[in-house]
N, C-alpha and C positions, 0 to 999 in steps of 0.2 A: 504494500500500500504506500509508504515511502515514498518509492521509484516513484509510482506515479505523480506525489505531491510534488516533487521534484523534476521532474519532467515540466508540470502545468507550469512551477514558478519559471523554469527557463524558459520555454513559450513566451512566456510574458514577458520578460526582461529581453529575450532577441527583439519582440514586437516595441519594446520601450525603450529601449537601447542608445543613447546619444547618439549613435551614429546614425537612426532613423529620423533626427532630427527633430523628437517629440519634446513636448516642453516641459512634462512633469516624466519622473523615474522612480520605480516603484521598489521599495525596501521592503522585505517582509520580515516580521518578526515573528519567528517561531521556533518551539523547542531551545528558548533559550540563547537564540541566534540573530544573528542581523544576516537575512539574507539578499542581496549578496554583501559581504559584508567591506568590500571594498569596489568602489564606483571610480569612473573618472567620468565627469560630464562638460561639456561647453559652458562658458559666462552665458550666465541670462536665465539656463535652465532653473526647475524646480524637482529636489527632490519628496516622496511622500514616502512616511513611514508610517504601512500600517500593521496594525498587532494581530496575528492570527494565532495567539493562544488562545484555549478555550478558558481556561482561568485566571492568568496569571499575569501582570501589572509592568511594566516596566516606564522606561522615559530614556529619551534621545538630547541628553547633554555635553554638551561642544565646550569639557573642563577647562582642556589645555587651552582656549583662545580666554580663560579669565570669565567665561562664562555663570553664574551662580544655575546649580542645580534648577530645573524648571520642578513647578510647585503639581502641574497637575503631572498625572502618571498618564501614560495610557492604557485603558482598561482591555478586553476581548472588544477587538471590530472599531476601537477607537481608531481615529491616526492623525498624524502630527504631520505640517508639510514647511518648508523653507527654501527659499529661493536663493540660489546664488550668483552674486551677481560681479564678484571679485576671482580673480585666476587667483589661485593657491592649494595649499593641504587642509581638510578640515579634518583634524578627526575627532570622533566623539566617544562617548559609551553609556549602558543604562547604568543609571543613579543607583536603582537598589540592587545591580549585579554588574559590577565592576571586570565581572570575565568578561562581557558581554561588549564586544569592542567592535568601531567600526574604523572609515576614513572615504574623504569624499575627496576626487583629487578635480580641480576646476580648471580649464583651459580655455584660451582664448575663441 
């Protein structure tokens, strides 16, 4: 069952893909994960990160830029979206699970 979940999310990320030139790129959260959990997209895009656990809570905080922790979490089916609109490295991680690591890399 997996394979398959795995499969749909790649579908969707070839279909989303910076190089398709879409303007939002879709992050999944699940099992714990940032899927995929490293991006590179063009200036201007917007990434969206949404939580497809069935219970469990996290949050997409950007520490290293001096960021404070964000207050709300996101719940199951929540999702969080931000645009970037500077070339550089972003990375982030969830707040209540610090394994949980991502990085967004932004080009011209």
């Amino acid at each position: 069952m997996k394979a398959g979940i795995f499969a749909t999310i790649t579908l969707l990320m070839i279909g989303l893909s910076s190089t398709s030139g879409a303007e939002e790129v879709l992050v999944i959260i699940k099992d714990f994960r940032f899927i995929p959990a490293e991006i590179s997209i063009k200036s201007g895009q917007t990434v969206r990160w949404q939580n497809q656990e069935k219970r469990q809570y996290h949050s997409v905080w950007f520490e290293a830029l001096g960021e404070e922790e964000p207050e709300d979490y996101l719940f199951p089916d929540d999702s969080y979206q931000r645009k970037f609109d500077q070339p550089g490295d972003y990375p982030y991680r969830c707040g209540p699970h610090p394994e949980m690591l991502g990085s967004i890399h932004v080009t011209n």
